[in-house]
DRENLUMVO-15908 format. One record per residue: x, y, z of N, C-alpha, C in turn. Coordinates in steps of 0.1 Angstrom, whole numbers, padded with zeros to 4 digits, always signed. Example, Ala and Ser with C-alpha at 12.3 -4.5 7.8 and 13.67 -1.06 7.14 Angstrom:
% residues 2
+0132-0057+0078+0123-0045+0078+0132-0033+0078;+0128-0022+0071+0137-0011+0071+0129+0000+0079;
***
This chain:
% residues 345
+0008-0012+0000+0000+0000+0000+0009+0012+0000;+0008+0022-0005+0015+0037-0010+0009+0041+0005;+0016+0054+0006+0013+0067+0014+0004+0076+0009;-0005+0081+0018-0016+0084+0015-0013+0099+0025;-0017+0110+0024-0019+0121+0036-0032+0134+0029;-0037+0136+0044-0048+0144+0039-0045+0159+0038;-0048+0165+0026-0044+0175+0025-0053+0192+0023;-0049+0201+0029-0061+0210+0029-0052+0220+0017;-0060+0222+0010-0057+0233-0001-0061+0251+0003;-0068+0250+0011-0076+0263+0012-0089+0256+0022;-0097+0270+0031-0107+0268+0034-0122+0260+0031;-0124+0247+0036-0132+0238+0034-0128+0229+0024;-0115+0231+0017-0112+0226+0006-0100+0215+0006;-0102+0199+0011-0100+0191+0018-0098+0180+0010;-0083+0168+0009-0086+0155-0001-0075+0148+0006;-0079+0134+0002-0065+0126+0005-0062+0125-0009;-0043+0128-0006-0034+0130-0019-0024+0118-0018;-0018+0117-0028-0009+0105-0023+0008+0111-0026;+0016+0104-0016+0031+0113-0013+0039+0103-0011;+0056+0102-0018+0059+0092-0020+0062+0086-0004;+0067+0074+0000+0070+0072+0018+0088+0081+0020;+0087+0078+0033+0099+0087+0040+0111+0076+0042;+0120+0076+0041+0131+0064+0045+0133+0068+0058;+0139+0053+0060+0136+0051+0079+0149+0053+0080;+0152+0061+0086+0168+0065+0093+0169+0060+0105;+0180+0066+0115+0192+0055+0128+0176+0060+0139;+0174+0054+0146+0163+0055+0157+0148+0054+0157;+0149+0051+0142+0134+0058+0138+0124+0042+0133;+0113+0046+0134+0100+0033+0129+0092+0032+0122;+0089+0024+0111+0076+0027+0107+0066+0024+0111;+0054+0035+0109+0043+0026+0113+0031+0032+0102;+0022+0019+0101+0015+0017+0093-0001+0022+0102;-0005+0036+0098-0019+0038+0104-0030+0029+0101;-0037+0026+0114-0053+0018+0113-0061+0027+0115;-0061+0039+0126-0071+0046+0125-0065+0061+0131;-0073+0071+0124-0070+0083+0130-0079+0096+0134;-0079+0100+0143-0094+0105+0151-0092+0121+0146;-0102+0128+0141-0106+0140+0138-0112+0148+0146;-0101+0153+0152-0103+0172+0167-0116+0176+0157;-0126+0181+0169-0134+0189+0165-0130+0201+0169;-0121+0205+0172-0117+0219+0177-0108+0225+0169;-0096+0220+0173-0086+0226+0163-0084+0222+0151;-0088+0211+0143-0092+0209+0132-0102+0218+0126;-0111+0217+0129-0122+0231+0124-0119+0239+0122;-0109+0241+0133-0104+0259+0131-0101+0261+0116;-0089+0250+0113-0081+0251+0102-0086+0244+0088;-0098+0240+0090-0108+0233+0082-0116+0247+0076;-0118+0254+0084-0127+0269+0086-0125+0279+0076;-0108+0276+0081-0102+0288+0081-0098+0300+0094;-0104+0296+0103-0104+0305+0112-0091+0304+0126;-0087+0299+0120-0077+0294+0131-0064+0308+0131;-0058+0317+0140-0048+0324+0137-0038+0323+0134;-0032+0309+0137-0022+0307+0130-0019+0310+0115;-0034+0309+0106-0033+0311+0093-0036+0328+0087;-0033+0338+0099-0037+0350+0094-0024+0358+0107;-0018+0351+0113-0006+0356+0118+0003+0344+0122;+0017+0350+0126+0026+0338+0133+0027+0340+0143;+0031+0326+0150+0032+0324+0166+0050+0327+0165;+0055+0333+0168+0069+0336+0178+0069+0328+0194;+0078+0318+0189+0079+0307+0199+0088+0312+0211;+0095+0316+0206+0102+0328+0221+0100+0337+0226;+0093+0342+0216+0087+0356+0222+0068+0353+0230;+0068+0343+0223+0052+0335+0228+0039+0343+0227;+0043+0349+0214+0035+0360+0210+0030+0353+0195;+0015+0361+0197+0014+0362+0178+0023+0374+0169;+0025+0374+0160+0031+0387+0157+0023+0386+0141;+0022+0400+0134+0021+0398+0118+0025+0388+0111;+0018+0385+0100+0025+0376+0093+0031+0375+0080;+0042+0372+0079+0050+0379+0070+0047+0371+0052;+0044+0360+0058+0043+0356+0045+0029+0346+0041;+0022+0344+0031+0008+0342+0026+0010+0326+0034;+0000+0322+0038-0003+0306+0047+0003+0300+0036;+0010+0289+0040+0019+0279+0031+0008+0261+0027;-0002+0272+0018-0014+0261+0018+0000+0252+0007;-0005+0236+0003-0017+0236+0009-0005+0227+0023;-0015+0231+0036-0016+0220+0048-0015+0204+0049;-0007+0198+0048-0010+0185+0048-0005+0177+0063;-0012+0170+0065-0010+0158+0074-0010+0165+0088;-0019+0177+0091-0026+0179+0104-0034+0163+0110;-0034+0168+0121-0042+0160+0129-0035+0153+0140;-0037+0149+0152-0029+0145+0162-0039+0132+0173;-0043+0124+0163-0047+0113+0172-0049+0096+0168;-0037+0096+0171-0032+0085+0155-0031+0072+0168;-0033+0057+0160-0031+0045+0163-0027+0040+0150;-0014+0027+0152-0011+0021+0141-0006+0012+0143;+0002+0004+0134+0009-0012+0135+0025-0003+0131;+0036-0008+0138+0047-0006+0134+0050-0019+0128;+0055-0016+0115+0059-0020+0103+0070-0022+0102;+0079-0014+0105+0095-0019+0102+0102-0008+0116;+0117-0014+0123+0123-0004+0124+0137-0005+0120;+0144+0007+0129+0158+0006+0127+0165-0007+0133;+0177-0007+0134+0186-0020+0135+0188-0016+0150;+0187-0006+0159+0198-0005+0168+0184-0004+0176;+0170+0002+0170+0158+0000+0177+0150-0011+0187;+0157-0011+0202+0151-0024+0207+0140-0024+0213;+0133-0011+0216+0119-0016+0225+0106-0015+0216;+0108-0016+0206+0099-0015+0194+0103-0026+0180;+0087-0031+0175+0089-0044+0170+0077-0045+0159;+0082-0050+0149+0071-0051+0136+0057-0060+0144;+0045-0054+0138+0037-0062+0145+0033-0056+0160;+0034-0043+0166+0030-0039+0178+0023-0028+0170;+0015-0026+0182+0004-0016+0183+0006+0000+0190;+0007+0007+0182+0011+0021+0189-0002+0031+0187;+0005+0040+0196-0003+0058+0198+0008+0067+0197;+0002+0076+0188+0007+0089+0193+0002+0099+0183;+0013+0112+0180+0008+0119+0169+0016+0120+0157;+0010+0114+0140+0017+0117+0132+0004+0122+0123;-0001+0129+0123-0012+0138+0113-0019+0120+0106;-0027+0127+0099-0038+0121+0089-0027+0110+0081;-0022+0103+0080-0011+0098+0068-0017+0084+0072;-0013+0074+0060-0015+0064+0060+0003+0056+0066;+0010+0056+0062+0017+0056+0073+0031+0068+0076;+0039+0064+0085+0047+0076+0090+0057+0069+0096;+0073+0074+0093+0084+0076+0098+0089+0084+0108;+0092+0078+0122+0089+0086+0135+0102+0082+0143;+0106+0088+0154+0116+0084+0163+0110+0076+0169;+0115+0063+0179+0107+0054+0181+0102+0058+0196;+0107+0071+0199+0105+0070+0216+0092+0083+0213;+0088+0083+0201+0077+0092+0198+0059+0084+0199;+0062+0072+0198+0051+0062+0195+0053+0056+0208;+0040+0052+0214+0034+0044+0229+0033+0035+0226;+0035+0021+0232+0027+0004+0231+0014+0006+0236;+0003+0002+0226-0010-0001+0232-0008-0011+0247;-0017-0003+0251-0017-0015+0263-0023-0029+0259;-0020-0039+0268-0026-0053+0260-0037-0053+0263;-0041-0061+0254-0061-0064+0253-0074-0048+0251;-0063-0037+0253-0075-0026+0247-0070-0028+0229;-0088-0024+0226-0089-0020+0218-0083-0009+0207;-0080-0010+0197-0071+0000+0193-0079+0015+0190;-0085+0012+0184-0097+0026+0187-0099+0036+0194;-0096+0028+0209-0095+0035+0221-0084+0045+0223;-0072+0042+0216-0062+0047+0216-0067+0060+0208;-0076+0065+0197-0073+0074+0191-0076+0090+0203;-0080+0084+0215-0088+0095+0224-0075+0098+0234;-0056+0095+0230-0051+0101+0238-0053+0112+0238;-0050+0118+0229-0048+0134+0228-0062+0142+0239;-0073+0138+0228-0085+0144+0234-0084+0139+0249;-0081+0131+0255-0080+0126+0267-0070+0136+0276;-0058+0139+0274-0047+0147+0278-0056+0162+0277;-0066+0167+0268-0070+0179+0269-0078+0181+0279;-0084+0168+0280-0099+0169+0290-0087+0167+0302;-0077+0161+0304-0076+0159+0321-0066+0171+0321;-0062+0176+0313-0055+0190+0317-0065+0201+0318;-0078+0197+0315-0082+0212+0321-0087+0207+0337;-0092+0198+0339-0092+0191+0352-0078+0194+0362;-0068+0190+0354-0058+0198+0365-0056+0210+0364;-0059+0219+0357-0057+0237+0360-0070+0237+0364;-0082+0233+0369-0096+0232+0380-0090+0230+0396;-0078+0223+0395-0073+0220+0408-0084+0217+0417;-0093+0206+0416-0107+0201+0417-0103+0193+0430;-0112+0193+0438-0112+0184+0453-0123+0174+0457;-0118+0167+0464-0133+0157+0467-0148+0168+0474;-0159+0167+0465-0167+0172+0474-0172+0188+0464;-0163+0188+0458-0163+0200+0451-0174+0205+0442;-0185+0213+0440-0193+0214+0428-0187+0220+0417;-0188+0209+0401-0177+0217+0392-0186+0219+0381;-0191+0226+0372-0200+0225+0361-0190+0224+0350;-0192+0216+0341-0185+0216+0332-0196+0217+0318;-0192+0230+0311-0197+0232+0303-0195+0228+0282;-0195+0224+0277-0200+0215+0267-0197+0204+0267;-0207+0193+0261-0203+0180+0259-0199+0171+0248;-0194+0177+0242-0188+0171+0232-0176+0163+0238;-0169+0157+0231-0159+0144+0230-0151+0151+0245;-0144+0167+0241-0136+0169+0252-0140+0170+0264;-0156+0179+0267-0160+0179+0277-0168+0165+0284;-0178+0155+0273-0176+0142+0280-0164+0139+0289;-0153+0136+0283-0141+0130+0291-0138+0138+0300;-0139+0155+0299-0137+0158+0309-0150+0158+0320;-0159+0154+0320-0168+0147+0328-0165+0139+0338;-0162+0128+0329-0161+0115+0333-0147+0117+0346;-0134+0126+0336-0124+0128+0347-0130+0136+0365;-0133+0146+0358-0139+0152+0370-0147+0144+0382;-0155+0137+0375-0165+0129+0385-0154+0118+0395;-0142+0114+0384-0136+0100+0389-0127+0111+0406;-0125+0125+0397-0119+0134+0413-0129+0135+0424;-0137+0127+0422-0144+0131+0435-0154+0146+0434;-0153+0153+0424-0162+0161+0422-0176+0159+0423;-0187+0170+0421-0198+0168+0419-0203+0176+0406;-0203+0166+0395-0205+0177+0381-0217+0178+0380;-0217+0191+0371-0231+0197+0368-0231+0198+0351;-0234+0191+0341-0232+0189+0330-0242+0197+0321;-0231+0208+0313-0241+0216+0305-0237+0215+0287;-0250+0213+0282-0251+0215+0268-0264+0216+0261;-0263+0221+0253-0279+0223+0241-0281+0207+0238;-0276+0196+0234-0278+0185+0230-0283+0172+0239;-0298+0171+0236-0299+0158+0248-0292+0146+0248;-0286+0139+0237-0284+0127+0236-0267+0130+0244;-0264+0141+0240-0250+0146+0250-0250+0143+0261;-0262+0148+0265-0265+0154+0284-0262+0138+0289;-0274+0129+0279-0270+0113+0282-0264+0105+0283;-0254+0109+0275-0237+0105+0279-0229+0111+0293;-0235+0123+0294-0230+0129+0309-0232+0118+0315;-0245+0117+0315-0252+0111+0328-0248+0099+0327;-0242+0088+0324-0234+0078+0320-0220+0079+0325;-0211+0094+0324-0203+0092+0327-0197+0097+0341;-0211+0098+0351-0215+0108+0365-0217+0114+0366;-0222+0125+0360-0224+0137+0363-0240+0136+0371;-0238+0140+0381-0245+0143+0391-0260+0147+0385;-0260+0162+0379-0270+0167+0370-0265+0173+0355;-0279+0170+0345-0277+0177+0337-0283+0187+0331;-0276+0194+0327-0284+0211+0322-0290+0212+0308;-0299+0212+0305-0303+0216+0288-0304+0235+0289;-0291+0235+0283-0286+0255+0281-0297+0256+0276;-0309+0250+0266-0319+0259+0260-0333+0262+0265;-0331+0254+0278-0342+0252+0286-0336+0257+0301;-0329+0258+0305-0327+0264+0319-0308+0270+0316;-0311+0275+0332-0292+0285+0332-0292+0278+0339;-0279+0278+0335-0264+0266+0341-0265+0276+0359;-0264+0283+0354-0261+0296+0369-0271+0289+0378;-0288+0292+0373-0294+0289+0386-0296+0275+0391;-0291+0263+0383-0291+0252+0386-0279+0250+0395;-0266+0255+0394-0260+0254+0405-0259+0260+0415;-0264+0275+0415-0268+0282+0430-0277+0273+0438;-0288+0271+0430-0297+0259+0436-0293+0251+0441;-0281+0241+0438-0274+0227+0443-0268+0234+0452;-0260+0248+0453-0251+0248+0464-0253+0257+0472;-0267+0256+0476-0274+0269+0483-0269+0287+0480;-0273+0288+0470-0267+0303+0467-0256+0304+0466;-0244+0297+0468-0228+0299+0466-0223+0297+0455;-0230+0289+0443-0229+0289+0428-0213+0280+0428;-0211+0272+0419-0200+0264+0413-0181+0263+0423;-0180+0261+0428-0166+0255+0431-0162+0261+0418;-0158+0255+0409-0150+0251+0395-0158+0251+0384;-0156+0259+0374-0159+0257+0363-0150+0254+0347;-0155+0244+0340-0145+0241+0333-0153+0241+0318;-0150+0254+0313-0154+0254+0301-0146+0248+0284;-0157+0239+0279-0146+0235+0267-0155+0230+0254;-0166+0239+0255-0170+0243+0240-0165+0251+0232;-0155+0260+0236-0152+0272+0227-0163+0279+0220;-0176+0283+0232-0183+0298+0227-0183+0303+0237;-0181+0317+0233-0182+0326+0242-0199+0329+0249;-0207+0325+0249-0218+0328+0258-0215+0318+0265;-0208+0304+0259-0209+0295+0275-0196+0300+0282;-0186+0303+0279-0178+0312+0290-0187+0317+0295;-0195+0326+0292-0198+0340+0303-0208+0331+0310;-0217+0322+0306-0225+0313+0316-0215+0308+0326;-0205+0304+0325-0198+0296+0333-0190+0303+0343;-0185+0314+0338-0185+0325+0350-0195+0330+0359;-0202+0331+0352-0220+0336+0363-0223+0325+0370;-0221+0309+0367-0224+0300+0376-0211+0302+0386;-0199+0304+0387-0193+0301+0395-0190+0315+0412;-0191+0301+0418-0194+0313+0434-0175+0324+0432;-0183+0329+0443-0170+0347+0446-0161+0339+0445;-0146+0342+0442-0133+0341+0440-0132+0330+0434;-0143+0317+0430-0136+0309+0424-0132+0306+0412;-0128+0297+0402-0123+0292+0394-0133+0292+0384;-0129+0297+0371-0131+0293+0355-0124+0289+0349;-0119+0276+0342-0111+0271+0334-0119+0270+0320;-0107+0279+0310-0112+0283+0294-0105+0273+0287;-0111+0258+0285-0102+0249+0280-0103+0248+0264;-0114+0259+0262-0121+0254+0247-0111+0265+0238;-0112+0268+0227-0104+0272+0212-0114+0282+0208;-0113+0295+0214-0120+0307+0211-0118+0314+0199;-0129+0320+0188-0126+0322+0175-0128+0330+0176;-0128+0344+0166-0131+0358+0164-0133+0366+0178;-0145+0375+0176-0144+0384+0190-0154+0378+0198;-0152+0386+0210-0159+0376+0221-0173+0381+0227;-0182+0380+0213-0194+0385+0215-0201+0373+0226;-0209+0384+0235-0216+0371+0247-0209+0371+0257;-0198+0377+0256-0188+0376+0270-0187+0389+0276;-0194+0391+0288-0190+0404+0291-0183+0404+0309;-0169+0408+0307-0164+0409+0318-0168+0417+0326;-0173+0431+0325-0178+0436+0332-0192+0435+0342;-0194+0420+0343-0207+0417+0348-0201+0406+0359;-0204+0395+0363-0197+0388+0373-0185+0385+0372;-0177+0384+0359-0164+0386+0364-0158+0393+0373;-0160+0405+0373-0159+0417+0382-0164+0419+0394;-0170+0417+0391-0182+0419+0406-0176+0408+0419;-0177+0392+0410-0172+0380+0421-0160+0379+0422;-0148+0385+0416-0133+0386+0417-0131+0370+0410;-0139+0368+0398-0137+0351+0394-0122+0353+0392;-0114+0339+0393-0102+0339+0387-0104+0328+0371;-0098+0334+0362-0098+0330+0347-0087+0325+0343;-0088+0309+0344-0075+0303+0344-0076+0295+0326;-0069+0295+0315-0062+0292+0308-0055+0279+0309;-0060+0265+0300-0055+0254+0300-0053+0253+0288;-0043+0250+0282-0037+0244+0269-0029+0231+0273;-0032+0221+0262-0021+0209+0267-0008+0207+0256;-0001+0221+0249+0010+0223+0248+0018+0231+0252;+0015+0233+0263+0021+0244+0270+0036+0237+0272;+0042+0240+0283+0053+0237+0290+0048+0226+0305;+0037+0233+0311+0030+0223+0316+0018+0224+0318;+0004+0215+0321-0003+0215+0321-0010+0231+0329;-0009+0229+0342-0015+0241+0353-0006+0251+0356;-0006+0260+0361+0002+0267+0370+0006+0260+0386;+0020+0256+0388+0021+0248+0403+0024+0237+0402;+0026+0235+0388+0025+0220+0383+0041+0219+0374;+0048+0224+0374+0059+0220+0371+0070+0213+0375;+0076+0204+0370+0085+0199+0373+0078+0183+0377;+0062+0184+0379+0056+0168+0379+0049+0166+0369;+0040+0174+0364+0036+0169+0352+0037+0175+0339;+0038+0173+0331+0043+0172+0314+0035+0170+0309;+0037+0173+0292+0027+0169+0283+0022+0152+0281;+0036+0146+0283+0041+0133+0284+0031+0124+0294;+0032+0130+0306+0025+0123+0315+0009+0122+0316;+0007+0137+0314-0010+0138+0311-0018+0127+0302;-0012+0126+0289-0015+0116+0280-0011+0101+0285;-0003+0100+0289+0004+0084+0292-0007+0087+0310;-0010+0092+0317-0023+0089+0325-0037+0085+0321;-0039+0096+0310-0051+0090+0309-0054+0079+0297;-0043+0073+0293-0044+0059+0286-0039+0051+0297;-0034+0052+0308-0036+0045+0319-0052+0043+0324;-0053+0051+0323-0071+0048+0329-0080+0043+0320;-0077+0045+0309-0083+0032+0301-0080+0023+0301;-0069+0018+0304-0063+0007+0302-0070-0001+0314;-0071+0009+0325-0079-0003+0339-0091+0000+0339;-0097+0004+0330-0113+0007+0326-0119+0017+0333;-0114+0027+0340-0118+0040+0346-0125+0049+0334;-0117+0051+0327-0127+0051+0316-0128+0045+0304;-0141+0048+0297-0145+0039+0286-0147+0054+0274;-0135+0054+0264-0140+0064+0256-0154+0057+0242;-0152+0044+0238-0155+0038+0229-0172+0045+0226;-0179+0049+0235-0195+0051+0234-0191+0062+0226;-0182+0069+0225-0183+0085+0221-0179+0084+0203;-0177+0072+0200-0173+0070+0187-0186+0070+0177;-0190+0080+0174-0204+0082+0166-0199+0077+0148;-0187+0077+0141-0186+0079+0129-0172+0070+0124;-0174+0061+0116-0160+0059+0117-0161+0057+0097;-0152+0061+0092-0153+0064+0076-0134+0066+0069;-0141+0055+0063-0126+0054+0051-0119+0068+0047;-0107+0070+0051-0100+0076+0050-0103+0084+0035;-0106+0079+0020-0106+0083+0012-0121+0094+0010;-0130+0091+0026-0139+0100+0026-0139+0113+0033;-0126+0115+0035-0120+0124+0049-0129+0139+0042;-0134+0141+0031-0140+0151+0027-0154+0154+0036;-0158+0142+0039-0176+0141+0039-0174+0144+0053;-0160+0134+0060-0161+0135+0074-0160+0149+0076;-0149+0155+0076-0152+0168+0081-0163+0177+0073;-0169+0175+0067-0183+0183+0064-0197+0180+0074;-0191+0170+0079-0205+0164+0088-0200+0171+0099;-0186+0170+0106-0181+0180+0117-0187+0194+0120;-0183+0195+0103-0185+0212+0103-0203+0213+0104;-0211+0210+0102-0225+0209+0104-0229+0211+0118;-0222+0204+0127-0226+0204+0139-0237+0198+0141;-0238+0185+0140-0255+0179+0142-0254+0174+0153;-0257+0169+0163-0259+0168+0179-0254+0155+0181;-0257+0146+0166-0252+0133+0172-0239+0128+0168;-0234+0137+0164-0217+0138+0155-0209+0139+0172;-0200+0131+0173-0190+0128+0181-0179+0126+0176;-0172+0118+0183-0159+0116+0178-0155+0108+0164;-0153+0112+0154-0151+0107+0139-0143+0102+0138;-0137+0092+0131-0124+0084+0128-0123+0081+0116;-0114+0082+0113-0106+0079+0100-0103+0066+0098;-0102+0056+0089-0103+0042+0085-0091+0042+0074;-0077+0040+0078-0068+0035+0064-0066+0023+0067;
***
């Protein structure tokens, strides 16, 4: 079988192309993709168009956006970051890696990929390989759980349920939290409630706000951990949460931030607005020097692996790589029962 990688030309304008393979140099592996899971978040962005990377650059030392000097280097190929595969061949000097094992990690959309070997994870034995494509999304949801700095006992509303905020559901509840699960979509909410959450919210029928003042007698939310990336559920999720506590903005905010207005309880309750990315340097603030990007991910395929959790329900779509057009068109639609999509090479 040739090399296959999916490639974006321009806004919505999406194919798998074919590219000759990479030769395997001193350390490195091949591996042959089986499946690879499609971000509804940062994919979109760059599916969209809307992502800023493609309308400025990131200065990695300076940790700034800055202008951007030169037109987007379309087209984009072989984004994506939630890969499982078979390693296929390696180098000579390569010993903890072997033709015929089952890996994770990230090498974009490609059918297969030439990698350092200490870049790809061994499936754990007897999970499913499938399971594996929810590291990444897995390491997003439990890193915003760790910048929540969540306790037993705690009320935490976590607002959207899609793939990231399910899992981060599921994580929060396993902290001993008490979630309050908000989204427009019922068949979502039903997944919450599957994965603990205490209560669930329909945003189009009631506020997140007064369902948790109500749980915590007028003191409103411990923790909130936002990861739909819209801005009215931020500002919901700041209005649910009591004086001085906690907002975690784990979602991928686009354009301006209509619906969000700081000058209303942010202000008023002295909320603090904490920022989770899981490429940072490390997960939280307080958290250096124990957890890494490394570990977040290699945890929560630990917890799958002892069945703590079960990503497998959230797999709504799974479609041949050569239809990678349709899949993200169904993404971009947004229909309620679209979850986590997978790629089939």
């Amino acid at each position: 079988m040739g090399n296959w990688v999916v490639s974006l030309a321009g806004p919505r304008q999406i194919s798998l192309e074919p590219c000759p393979p990479d030769s395997l140099g001193p350390g490195q592996v091949r591996v042959r993709t089986c499946y690879s899971g499609i971000s509804a978040g940062t994919e979109l962005t760059l599916y969209r168009g809307s992502n800023p990377r493609l309308r400025k650059d990131w200065d990695d030392t300076a940790r700034m956006f800055v202008p951007r000097q030169a037109p987007v280097p379309y087209p984009l190929v072989g984004f994506g970051y939630e890969e499982v595969g078979e390693v296929v061949e390696v180098a000579a000097e390569v010993a903890d890696r072997h033709p015929g094992q089952l890996v994770w990690g990230i090498w974009g959309h490609r059918a297969e990929a030439v990698l350092p070997a200490d870049a790809v994870r061994p499936l754990p034995v007897g999970l499913d390989p499938l399971a594996a494509v929810f590291a990444r999304p897995g390491a997003i949801a439990l890193t915003a759980v760790l910048a929540g700095d969540l306790h037993l006992g705690d009320w935490v509303g976590v607002f959207g349920q899609g793939v990231f905020g399910l899992l981060a559901t599921r994580l929060a509840a396993l902290s001993g939290a008490r979630v309050v699960a908000v989204d427009q979509v019922p068949v979502r909410l039903a997944h919450a409630t599957h994965y603990g959450a205490r209560t669930t919210v329909d945003a189009e029928v009631r506020s997140a706000a007064t369902v948790l003042r109500e749980a915590t007698g007028g003191r409103g939310a411990d923790v909130c951990l936002e990861l739909s990336g819209a801005y009215p559920a931020l500002h919901e999720a700041i209005r649910s949460t009591a004086h001085a506590g906690r907002v975690v903005a784990a979602g991928f905010y686009q354009g301006q931030a209509d619906g969000l207005g700081l000058g209303e309880e942010f202000h008023h309750n002295r909320i603090q607005l904490v920022a989770a990315q899981v490429s940072g340097p490390t997960p939280a603030p307080g958290m250096a020097g124990r957890w890494t990007g490394d570990r977040v991910a290699q945890t929560f395929m630990e917890l799958v692996a002892d069945r703590s959790v079960d990503p497998l329900p959230l797999v709504s779509h799974i479609v041949d790589a050569s239809a990678v057009a349709d899949a993200l068109a169904l993404l971009d639609r947004g229909a309620g029962d679209v979850l986590q999509v997978v790629l089939r090479f």
